[in-house]
MDTraj code that builds the backbone (N, CA, C; nanometers):
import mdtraj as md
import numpy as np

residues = "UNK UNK UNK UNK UNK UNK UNK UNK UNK UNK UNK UNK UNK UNK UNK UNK UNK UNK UNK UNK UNK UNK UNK UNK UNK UNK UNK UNK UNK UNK UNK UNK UNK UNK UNK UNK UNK UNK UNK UNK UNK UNK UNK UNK UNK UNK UNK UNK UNK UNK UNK UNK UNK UNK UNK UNK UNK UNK UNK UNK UNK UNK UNK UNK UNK UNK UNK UNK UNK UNK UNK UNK UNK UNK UNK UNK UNK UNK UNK UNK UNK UNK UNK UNK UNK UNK UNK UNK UNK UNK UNK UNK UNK UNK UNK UNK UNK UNK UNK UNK UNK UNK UNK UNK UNK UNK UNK UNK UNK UNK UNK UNK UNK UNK UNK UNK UNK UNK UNK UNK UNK UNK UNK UNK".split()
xyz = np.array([
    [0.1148, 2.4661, 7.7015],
    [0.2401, 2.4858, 7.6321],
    [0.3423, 2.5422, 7.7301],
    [0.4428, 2.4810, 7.7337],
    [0.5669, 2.5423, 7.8293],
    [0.6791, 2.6365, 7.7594],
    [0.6744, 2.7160, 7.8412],
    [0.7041, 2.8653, 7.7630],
    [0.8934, 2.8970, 7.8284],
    [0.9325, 2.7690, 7.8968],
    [1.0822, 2.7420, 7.9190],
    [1.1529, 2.8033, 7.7915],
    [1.2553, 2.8897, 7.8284],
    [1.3468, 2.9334, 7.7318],
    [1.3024, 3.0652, 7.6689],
    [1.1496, 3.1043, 7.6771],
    [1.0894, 3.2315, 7.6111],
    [1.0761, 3.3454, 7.7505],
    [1.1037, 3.4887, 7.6848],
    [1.1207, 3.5994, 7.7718],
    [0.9897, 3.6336, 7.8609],
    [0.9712, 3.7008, 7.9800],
    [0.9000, 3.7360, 7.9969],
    [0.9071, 3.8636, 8.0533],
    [0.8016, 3.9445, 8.0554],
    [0.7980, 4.1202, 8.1088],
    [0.6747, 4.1004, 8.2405],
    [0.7162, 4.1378, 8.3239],
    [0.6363, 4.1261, 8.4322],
    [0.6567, 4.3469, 8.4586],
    [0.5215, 4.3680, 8.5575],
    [0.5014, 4.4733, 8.6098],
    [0.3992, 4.4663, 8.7376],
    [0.4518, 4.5182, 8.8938],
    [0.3319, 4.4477, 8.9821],
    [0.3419, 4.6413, 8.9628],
    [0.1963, 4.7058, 8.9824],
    [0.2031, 4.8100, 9.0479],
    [0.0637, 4.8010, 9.1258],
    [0.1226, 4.8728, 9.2717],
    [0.0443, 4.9361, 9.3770],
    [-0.0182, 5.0623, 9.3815],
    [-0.1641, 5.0850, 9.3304],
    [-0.2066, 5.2071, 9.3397],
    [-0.2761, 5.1903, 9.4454],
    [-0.3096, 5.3980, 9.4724],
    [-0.3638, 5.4067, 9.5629],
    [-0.5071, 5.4386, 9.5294],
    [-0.6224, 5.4230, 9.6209],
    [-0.7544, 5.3811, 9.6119],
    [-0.7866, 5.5450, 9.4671],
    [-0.7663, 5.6370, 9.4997],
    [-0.7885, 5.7131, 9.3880],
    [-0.7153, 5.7114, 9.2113],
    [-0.6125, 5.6343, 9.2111],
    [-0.5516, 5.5992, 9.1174],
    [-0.6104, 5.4618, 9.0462],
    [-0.6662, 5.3826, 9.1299],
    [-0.7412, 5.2814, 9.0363],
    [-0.7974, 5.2901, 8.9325],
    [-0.9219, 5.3886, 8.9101],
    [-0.9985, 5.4300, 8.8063],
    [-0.9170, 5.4201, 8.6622],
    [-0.7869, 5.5288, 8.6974],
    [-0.7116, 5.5830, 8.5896],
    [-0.6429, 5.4264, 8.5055],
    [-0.6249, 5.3849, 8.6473],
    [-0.5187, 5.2303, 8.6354],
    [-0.6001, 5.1395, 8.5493],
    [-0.7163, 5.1163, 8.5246],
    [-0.8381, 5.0423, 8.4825],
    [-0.8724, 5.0835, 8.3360],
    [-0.8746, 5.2039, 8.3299],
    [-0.8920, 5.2704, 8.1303],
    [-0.7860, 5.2774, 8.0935],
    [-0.6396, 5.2528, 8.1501],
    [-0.5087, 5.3076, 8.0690],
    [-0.4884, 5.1299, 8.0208],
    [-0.5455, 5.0286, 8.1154],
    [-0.5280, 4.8525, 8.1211],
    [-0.6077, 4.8222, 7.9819],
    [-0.7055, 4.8812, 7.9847],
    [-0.8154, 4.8162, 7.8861],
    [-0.7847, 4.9128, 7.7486],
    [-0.7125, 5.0354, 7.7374],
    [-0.6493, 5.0822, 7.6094],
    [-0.5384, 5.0079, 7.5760],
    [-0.4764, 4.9504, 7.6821],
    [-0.3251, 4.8684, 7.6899],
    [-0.3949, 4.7736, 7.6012],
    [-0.4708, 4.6815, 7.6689],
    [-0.5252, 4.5568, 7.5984],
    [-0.5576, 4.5514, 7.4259],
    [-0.6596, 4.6656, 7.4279],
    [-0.7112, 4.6683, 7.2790],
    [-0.5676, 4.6821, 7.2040],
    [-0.4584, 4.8113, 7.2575],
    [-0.3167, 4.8074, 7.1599],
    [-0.2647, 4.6873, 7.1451],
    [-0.2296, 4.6186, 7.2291],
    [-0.1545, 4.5061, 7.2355],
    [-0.2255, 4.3831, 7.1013],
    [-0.3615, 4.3999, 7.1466],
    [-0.4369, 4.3051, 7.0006],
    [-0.4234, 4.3082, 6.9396],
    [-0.4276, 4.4458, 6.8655],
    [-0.4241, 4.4914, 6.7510],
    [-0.2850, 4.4786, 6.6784],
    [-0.1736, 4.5022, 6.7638],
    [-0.0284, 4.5572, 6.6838],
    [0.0578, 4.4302, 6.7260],
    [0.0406, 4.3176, 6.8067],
    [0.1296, 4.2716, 6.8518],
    [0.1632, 4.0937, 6.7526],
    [0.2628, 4.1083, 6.7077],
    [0.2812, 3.9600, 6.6520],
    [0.2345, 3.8290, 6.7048],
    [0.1454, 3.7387, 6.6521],
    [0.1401, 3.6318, 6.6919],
    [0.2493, 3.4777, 6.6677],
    [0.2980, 3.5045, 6.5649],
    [0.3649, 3.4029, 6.5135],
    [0.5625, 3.4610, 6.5165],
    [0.6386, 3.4269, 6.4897],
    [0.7721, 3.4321, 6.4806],
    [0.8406, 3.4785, 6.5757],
    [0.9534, 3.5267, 6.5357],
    [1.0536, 3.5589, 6.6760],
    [1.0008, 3.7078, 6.7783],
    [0.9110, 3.7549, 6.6928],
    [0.8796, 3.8707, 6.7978],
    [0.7316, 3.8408, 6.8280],
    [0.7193, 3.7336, 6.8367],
    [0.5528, 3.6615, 6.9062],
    [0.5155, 3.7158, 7.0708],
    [0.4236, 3.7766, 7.0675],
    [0.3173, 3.7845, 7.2205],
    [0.2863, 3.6599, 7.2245],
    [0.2862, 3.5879, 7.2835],
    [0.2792, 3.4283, 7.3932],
    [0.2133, 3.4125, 7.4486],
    [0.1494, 3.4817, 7.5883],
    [0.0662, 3.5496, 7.6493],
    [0.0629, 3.6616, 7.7166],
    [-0.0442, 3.7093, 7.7477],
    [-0.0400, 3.8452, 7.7565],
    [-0.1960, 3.8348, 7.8795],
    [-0.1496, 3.8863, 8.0116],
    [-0.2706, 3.8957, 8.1494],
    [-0.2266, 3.9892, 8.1727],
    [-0.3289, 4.0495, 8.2273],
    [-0.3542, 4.1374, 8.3442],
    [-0.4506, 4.1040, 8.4758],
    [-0.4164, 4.1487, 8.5766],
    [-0.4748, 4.0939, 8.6857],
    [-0.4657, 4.2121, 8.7803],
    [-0.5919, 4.1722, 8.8897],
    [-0.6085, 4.2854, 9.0133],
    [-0.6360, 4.2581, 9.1186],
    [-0.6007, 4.3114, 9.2327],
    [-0.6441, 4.2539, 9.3526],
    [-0.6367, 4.3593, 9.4308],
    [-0.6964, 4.3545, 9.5408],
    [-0.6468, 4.4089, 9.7108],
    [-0.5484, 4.3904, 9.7725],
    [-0.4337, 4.5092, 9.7469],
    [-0.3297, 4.4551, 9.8316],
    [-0.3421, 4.4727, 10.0063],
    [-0.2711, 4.3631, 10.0166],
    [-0.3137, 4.2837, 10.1988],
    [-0.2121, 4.3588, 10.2572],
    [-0.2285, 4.3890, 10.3894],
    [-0.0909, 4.4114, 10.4761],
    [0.0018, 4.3102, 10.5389],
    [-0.0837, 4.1719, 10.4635],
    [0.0485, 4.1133, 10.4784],
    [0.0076, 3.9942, 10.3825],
    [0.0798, 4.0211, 10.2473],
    [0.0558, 3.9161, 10.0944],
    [0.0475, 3.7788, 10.1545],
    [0.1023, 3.7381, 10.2362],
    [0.1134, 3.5818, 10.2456],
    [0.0164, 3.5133, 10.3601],
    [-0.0714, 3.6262, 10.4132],
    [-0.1700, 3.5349, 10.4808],
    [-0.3093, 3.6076, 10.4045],
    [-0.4040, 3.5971, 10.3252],
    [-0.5265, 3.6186, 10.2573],
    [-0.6137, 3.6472, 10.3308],
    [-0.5796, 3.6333, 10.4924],
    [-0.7077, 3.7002, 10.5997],
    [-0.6472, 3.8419, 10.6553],
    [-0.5699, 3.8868, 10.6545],
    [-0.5282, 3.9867, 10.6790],
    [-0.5637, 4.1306, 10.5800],
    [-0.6220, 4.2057, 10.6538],
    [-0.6780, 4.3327, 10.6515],
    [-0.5992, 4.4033, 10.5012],
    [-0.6789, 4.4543, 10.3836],
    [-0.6228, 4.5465, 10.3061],
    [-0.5859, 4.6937, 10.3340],
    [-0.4830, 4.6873, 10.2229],
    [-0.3713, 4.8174, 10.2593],
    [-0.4973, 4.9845, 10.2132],
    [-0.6175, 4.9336, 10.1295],
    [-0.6616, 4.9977, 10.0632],
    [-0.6353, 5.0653, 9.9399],
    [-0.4638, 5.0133, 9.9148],
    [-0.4438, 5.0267, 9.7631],
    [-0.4740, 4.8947, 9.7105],
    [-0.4484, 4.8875, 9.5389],
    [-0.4863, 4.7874, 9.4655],
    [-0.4074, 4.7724, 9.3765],
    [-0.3261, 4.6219, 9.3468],
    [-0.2126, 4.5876, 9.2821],
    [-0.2631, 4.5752, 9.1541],
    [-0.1770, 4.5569, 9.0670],
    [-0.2275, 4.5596, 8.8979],
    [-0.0996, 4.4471, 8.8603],
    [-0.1009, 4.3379, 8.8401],
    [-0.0282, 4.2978, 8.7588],
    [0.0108, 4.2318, 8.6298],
    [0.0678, 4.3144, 8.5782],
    [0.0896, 4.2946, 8.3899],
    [0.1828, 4.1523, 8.3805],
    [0.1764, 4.0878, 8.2956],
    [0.2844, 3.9601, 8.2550],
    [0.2521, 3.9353, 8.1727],
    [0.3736, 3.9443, 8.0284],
    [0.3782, 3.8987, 7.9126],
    [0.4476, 3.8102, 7.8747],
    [0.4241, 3.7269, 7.7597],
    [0.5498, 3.6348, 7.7868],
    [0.5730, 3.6432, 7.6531],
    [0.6576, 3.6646, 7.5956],
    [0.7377, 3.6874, 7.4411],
    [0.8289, 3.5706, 7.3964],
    [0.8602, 3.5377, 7.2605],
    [0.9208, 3.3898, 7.2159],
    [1.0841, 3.4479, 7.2205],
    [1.0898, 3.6048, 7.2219],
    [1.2194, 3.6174, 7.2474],
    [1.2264, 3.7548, 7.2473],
    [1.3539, 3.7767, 7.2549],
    [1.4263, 3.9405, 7.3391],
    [1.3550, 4.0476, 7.2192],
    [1.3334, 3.9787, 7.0728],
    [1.3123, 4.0481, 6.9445],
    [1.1517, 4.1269, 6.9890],
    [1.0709, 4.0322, 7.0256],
    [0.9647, 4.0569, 7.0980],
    [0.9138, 4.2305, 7.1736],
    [1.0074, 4.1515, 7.2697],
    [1.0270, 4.2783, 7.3641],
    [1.0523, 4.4226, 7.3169],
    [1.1702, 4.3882, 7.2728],
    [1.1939, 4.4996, 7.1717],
    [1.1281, 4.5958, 7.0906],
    [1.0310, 4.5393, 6.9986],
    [0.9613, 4.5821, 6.9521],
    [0.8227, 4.6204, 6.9993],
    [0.7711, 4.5462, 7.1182],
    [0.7034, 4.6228, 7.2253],
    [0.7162, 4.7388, 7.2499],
    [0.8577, 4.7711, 7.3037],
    [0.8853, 4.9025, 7.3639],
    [0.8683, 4.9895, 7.2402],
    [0.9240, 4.9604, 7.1362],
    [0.9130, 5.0396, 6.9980],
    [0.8034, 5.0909, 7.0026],
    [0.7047, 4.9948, 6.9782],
    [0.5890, 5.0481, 6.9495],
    [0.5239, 5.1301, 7.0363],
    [0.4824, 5.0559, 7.1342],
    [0.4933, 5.1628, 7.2770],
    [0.5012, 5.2996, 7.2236],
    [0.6296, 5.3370, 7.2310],
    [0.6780, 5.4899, 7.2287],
    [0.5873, 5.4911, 7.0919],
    [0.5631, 5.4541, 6.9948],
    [0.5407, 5.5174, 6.8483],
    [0.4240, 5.5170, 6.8356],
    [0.3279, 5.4323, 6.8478],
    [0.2038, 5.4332, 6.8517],
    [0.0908, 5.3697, 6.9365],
    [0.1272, 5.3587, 7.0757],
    [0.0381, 5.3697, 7.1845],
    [-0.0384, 5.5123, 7.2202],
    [-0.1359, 5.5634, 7.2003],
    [-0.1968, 5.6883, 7.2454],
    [-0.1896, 5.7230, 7.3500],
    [-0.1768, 5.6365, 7.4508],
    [-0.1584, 5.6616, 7.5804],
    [-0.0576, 5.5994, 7.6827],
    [0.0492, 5.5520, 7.5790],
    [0.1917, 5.5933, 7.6508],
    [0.2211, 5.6710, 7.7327],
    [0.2118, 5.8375, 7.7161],
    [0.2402, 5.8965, 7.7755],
    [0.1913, 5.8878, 7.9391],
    [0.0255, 5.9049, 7.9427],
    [-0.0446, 5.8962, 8.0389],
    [0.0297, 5.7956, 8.1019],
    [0.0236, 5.6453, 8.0763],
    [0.0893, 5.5567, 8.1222],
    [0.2224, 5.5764, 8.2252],
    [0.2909, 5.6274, 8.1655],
    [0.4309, 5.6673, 8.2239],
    [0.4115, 5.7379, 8.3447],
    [0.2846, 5.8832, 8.3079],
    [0.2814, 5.9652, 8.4199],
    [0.1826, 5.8943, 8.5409],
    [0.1083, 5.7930, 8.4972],
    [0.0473, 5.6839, 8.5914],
    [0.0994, 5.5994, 8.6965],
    [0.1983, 5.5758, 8.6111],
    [0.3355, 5.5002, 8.7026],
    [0.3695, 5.5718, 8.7822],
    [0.4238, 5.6969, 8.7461],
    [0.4771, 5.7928, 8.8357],
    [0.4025, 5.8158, 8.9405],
    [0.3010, 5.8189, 8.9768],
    [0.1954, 5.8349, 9.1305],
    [0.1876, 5.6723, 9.1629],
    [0.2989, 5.5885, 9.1465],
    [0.2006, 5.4497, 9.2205],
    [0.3634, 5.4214, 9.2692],
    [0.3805, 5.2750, 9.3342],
    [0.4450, 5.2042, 9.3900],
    [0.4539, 5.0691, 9.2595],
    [0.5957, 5.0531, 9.1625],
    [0.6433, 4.9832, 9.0854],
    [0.7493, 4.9036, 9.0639],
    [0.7176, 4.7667, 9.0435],
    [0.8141, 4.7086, 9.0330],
    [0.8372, 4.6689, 8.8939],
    [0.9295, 4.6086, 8.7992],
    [0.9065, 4.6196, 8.6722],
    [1.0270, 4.4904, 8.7015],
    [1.0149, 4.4459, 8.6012],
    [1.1231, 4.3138, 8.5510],
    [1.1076, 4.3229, 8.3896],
    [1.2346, 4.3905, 8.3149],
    [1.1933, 4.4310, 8.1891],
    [1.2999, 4.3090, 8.1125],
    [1.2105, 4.1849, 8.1333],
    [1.2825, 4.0777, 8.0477],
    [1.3730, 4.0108, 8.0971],
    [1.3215, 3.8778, 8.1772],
    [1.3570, 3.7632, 8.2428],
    [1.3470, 3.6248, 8.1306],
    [1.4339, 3.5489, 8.1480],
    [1.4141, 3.4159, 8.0822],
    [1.3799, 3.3276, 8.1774],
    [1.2575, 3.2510, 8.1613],
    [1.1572, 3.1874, 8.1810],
    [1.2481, 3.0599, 8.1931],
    [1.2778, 3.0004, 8.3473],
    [1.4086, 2.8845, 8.3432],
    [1.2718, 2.7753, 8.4247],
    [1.1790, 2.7881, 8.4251],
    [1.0422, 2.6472, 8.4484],
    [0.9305, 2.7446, 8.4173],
    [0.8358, 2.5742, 8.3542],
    [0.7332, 2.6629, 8.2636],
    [0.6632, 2.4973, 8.2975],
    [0.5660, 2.4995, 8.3221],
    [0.4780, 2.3699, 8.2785],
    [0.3363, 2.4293, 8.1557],
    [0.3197, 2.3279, 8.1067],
    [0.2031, 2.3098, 8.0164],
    [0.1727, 2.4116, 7.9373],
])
top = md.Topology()
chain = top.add_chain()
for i, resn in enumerate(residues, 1):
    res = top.add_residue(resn, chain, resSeq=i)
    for name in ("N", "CA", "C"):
        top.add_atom(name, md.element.get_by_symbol(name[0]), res)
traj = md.Trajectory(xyz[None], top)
């Protein structure tokens, strides 16, 4: 399904080798919330929803090159629209348990955030 025209929330973060652990139980509480509370159908639809991990390299664009010994985390959601999002963050603040943690998680790592891009190519 091509998801052209629908929002997306991206987050890359870089932790460092002792911050992983934390980064890994705050992902998998993320996950179960997101199941549970998040619309499947209408204008505030979750679309898809990954998480992903890796070794970040000292240099991303060649895959033989030596890790930094931190480890990237990256979140990408893709929402049917801005209504979506919105109500993400809502909830978030209102009934995520570990929002907070979250926030102060961020705060010890290296973050990039894109809080709602429109999706201008999409295949399948």
């Amino acid at each position: 399904m091509s998801h052209s025209g629908k929002l997306q929330f991206l987050v890359v973060i870089s932790a460092a080798a002792g911050d992983v652990s934390a980064g890994e139980q705050l992902f998998k509480s993320h996950a179960e919330w997101m199941e549970r509370t998040h619309y499947k159908d209408g204008n505030k639809a979750l679309l898809t929803y990954d998480v992903s991990k890796a070794a970040e390299m000292e240099n991303p664009m060649d895959p033989n090159t030596k890790p930094t010994g931190n480890t990237v985390f990256i979140l990408a959601e893709v929402y049917e629209g801005p209504e979506g999002l919105q109500d993400h963050w809502q909830q978030a603040q209102a009934n995520w348990k570990d929002f907070s943690a979250f926030v102060v998680w961020l705060g010890k790592c290296k973050v990039t955030m894109v809080n709602g891009a429109g999706i201008i190519h999409s295949l399948w």
